[in-house]
VEXNUZA-447086 format. One record per atom (N, C-alpha, C): residue number from 1; residue in one letter; x, y, z. Coordinates in steps of 0.05 Angstrom, whole numbers. Layout:
N
 num residu      x      y      z
 NUM      a      X      Y      Z
...
END
This chain:
161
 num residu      x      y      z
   1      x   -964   -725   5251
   1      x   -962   -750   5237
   1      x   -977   -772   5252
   2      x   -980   -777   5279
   2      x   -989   -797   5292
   2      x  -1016   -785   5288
   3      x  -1025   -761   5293
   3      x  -1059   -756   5284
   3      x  -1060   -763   5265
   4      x  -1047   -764   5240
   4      x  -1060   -771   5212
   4      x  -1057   -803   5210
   5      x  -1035   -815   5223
   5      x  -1037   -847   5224
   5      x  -1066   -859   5241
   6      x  -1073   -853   5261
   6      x  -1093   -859   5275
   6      x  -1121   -853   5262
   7      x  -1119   -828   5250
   7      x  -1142   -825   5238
   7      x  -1148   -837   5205
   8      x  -1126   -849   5204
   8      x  -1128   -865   5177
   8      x  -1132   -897   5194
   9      x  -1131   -900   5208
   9      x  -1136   -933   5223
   9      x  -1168   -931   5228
  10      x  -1178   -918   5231
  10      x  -1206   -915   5240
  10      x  -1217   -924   5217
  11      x  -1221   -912   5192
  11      x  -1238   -920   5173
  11      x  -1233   -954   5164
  12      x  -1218   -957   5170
  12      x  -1199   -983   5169
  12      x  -1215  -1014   5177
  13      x  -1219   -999   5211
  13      x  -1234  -1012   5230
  13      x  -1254  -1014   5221
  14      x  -1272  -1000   5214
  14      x  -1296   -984   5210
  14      x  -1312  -1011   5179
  15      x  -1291  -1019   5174
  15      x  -1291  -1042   5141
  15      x  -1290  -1063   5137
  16      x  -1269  -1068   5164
  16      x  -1263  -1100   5175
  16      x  -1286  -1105   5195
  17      x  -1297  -1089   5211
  17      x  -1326  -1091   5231
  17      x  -1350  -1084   5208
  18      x  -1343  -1081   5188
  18      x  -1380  -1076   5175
  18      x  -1377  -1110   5167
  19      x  -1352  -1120   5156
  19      x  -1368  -1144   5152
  19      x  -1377  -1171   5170
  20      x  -1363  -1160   5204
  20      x  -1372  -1178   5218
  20      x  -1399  -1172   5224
  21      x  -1410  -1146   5220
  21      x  -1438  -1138   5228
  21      x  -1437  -1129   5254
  22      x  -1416  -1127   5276
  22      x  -1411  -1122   5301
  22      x  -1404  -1086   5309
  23      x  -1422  -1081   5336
  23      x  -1411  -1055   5324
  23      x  -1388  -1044   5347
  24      x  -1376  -1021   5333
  24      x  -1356  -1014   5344
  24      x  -1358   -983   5365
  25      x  -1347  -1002   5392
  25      x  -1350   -977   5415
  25      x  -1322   -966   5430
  26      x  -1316   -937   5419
  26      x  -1298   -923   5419
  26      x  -1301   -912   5450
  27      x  -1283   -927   5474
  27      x  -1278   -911   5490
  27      x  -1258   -898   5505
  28      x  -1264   -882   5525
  28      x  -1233   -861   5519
  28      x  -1250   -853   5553
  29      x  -1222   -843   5562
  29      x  -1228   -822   5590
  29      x  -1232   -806   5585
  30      x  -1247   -793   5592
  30      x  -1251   -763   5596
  30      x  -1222   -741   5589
  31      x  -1222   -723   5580
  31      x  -1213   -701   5567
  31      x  -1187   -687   5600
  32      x  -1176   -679   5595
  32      x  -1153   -663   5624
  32      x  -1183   -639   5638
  33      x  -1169   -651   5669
  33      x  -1190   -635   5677
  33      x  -1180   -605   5681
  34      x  -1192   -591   5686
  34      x  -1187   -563   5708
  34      x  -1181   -571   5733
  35      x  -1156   -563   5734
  35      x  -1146   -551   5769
  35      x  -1164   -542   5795
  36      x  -1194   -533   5789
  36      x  -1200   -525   5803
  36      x  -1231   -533   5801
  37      x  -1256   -537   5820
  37      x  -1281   -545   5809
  37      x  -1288   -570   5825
  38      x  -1267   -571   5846
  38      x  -1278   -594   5873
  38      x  -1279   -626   5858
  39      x  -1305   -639   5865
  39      x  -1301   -661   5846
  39      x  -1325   -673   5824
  40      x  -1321   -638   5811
  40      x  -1344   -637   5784
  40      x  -1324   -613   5771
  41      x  -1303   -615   5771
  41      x  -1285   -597   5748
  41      x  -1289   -591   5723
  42      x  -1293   -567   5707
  42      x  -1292   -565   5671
  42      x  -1268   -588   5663
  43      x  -1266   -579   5642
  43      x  -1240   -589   5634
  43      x  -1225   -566   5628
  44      x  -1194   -567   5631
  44      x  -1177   -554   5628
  44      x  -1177   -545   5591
  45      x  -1164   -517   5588
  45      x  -1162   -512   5558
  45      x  -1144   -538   5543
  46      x  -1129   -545   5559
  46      x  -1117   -574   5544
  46      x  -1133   -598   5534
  47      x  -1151   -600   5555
  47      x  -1179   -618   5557
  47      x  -1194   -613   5528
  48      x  -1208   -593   5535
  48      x  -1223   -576   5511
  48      x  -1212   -590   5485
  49      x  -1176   -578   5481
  49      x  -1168   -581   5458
  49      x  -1176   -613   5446
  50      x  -1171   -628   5461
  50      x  -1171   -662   5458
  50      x  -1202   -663   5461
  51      x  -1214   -657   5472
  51      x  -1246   -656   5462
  51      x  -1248   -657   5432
  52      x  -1240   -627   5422
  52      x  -1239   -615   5394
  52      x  -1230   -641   5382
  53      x  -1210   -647   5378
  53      x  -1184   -672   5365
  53      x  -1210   -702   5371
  54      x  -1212   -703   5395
  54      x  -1232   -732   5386
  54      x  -1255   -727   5366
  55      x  -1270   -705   5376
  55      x  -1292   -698   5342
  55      x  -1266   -706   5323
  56      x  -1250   -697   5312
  56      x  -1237   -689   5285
  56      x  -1229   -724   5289
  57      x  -1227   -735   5308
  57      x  -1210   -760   5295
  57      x  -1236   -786   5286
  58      x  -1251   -774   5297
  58      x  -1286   -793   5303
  58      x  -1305   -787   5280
  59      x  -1297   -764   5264
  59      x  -1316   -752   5239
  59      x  -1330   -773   5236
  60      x  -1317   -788   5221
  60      x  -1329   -817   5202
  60      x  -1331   -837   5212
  61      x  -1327   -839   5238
  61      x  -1338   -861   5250
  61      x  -1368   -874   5254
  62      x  -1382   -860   5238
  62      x  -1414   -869   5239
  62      x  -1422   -865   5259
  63      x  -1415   -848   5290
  63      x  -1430   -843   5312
  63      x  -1454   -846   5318
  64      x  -1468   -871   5325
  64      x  -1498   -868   5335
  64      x  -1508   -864   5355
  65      x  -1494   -874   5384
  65      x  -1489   -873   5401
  65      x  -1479   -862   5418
  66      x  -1481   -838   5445
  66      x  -1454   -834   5461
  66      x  -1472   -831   5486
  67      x  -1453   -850   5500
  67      x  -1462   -848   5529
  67      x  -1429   -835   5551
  68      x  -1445   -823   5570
  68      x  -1428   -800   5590
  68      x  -1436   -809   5618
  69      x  -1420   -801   5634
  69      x  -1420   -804   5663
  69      x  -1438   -778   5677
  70      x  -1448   -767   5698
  70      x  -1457   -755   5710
  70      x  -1440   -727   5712
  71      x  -1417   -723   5707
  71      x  -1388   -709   5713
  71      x  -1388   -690   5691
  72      x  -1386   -670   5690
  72      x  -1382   -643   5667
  72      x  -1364   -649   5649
  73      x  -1335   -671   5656
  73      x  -1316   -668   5644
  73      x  -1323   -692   5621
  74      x  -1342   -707   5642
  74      x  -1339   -730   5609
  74      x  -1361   -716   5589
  75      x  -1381   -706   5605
  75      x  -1402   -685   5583
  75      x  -1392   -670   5564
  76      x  -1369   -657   5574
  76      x  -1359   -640   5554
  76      x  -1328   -648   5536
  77      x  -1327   -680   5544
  77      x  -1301   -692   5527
  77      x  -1326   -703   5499
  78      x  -1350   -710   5508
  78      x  -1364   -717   5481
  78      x  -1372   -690   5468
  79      x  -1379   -666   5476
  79      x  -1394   -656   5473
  79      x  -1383   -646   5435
  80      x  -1365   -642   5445
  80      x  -1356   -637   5406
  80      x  -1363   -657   5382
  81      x  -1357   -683   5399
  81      x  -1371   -714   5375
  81      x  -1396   -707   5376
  82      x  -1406   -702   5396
  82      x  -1442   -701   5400
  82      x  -1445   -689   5381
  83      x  -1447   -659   5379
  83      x  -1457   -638   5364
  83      x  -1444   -652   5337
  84      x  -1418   -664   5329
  84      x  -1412   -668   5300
  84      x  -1423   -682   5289
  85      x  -1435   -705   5310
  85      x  -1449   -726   5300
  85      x  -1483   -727   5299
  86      x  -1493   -704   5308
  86      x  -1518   -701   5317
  86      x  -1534   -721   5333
  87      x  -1524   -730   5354
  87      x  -1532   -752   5377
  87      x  -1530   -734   5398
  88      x  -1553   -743   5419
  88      x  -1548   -733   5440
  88      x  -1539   -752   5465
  89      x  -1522   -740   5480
  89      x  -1510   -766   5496
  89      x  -1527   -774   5523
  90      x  -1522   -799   5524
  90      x  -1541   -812   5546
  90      x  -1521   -810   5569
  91      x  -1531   -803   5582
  91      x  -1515   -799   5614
  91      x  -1529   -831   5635
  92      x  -1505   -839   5640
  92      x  -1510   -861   5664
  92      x  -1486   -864   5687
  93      x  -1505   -873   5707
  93      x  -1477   -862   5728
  93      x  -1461   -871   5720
  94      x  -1440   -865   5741
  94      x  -1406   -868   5732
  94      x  -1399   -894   5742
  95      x  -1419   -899   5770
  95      x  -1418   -929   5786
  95      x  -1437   -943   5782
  96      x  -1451   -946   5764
  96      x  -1468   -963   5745
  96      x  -1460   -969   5733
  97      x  -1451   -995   5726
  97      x  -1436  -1001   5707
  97      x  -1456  -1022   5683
  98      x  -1478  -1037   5702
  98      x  -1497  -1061   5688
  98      x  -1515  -1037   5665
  99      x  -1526  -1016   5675
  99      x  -1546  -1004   5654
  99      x  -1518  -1007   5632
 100      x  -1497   -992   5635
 100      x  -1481   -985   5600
 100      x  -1478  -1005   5592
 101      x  -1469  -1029   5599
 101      x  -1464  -1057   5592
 101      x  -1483  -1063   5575
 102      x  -1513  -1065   5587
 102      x  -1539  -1071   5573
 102      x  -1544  -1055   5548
 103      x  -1540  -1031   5557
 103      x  -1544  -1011   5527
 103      x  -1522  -1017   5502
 104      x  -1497  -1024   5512
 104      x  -1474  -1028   5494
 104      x  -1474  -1051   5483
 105      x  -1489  -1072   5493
 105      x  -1499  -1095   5477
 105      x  -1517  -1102   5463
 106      x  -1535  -1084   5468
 106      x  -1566  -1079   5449
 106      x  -1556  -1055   5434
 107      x  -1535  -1050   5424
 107      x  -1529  -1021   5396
 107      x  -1539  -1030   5371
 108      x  -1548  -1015   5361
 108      x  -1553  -1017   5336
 108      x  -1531   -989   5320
 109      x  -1508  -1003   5327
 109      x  -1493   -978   5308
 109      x  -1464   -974   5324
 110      x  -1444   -951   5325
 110      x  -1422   -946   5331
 110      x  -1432   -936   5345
 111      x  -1410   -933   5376
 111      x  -1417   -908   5400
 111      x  -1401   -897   5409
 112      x  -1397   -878   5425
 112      x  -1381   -869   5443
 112      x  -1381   -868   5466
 113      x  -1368   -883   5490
 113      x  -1369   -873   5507
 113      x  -1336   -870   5525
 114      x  -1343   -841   5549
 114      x  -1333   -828   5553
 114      x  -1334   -840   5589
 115      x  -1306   -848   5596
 115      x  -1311   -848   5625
 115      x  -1292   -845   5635
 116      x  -1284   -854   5660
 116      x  -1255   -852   5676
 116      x  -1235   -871   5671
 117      x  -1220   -867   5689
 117      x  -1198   -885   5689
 117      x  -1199   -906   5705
 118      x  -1213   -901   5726
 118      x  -1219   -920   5743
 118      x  -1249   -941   5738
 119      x  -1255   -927   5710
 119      x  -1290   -943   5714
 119      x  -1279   -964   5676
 120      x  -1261   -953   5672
 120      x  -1259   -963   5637
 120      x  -1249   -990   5637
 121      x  -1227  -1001   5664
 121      x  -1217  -1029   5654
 121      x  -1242  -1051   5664
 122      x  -1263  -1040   5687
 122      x  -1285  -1060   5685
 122      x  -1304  -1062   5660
 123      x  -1302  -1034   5655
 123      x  -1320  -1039   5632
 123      x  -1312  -1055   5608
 124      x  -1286  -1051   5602
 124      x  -1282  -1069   5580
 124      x  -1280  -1101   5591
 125      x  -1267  -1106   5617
 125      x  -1276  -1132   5625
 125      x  -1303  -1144   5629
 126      x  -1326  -1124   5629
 126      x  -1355  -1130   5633
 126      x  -1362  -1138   5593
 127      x  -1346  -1127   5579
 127      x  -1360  -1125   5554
 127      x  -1341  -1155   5537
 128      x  -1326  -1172   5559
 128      x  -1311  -1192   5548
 128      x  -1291  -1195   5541
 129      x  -1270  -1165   5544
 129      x  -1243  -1159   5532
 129      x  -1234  -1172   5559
 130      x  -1207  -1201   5547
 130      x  -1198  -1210   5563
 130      x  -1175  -1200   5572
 131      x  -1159  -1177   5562
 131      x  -1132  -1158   5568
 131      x  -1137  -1156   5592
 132      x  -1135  -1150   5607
 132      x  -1123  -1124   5631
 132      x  -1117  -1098   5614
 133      x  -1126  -1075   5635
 133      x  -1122  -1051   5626
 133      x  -1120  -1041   5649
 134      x  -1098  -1019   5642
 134      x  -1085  -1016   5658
 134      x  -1090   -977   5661
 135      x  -1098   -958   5659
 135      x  -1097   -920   5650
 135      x  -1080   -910   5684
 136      x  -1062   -905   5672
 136      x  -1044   -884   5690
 136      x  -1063   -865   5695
 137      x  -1055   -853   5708
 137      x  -1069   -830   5721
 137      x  -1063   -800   5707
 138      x  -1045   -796   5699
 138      x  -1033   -775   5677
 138      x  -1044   -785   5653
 139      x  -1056   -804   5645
 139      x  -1058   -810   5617
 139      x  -1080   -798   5602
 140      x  -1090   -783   5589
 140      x  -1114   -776   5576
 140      x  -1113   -785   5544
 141      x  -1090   -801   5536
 141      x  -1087   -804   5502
 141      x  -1094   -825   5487
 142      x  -1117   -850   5511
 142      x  -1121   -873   5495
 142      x  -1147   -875   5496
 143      x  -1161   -882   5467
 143      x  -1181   -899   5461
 143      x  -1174   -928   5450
 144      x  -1199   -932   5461
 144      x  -1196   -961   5465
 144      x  -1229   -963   5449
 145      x  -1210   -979   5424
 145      x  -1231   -989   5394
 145      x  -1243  -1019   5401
 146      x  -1277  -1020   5418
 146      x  -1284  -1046   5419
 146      x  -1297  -1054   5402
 147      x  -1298  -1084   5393
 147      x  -1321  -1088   5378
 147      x  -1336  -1111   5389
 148      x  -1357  -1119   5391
 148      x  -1382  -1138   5410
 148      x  -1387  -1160   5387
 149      x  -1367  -1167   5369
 149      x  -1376  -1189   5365
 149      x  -1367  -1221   5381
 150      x  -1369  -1235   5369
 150      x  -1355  -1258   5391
 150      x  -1346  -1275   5379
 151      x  -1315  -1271   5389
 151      x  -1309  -1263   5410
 151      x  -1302  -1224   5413
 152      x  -1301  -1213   5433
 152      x  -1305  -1187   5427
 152      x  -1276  -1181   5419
 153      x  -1263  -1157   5407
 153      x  -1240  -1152   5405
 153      x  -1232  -1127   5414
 154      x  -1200  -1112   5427
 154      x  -1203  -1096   5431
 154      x  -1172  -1083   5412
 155      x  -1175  -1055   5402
 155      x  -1161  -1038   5391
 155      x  -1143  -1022   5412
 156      x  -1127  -1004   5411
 156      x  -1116   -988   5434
 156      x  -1099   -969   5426
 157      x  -1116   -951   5418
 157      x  -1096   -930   5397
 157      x  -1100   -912   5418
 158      x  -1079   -887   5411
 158      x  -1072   -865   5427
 158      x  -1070   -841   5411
 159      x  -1078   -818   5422
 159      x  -1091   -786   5400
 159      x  -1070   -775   5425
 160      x  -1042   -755   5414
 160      x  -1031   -739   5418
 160      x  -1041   -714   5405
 161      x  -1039   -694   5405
 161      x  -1035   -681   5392
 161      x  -1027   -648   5395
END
């Protein structure tokens, strides 16, 4: 039930942002990692699954965009939207934070991107979200729905599943 509520808020978003003309950047941490893999880990079969589940919740999100970190795990938390959406993802470091900024403000369209826990509350504070954000360290279940108009706004939905 909470997958089908969330995935009915998306198209939602998706109607109230076409008419500001602003576009909307869906980001999320990276997928559960693997136990094992030093500090370039797969992702865990739990991972994977929530990989799978973000494609299925992102179908219709108009994906134009997806940018990834240097790290296998965020490569392969998009890698399911990628292939659904036929985009290929732009990789920028993980401690770069000015190139994604630049790219996420020159979009021409919806994006995805995929990072940590530790790199996501600058980024939304670099992109004008005045919240605080806060990702536990156990947490793998929130995207965070931005949109770049101005003032920018931010969403904060969460994919159990």
């Amino acid at each position: 039930m909470k997958h089908l509520c969330l995935v009915a808020s998306i198209p939602l978003l998706l109607v109230v942002t076409a008419a500001n003309a602003a576009p909307v950047v869906f980001i999320v941490r990276h997928a559960e990692k693997a136990s094992v893999g030093g500090k370039d880990p797969d992702l865990s079969l739990q991972g994977q699954k929530r990989a799978d589940a973000l494609a299925q919740i992102l179908k219709d999100s108009q994906i134009r965009s997806i940018f990834v970190t240097e790290f296998k795990r965020t490569q392969k938390t998009a890698a399911p939207t990628a292939t659904a959406s036929h985009v290929s993802p732009v990789v920028i470091l993980a401690k770069d934070l000015r190139p994604l900024v630049e790219k996420l403000r020159a979009l021409d369209g919806n994006a995805l991107v995929v990072g940590h826990g530790n790199t996501i509350p600058d980024l939304l504070k670099a992109l004008g979200i005045a919240t605080p954000v806060s990702i536990p360290e156990d947490d793998y279940t929130e995207i965070f729905a931005a949109t770049l108009g101005d003032p920018p706004q931010l969403l904060r939905l969460h994919y159990s599943f």
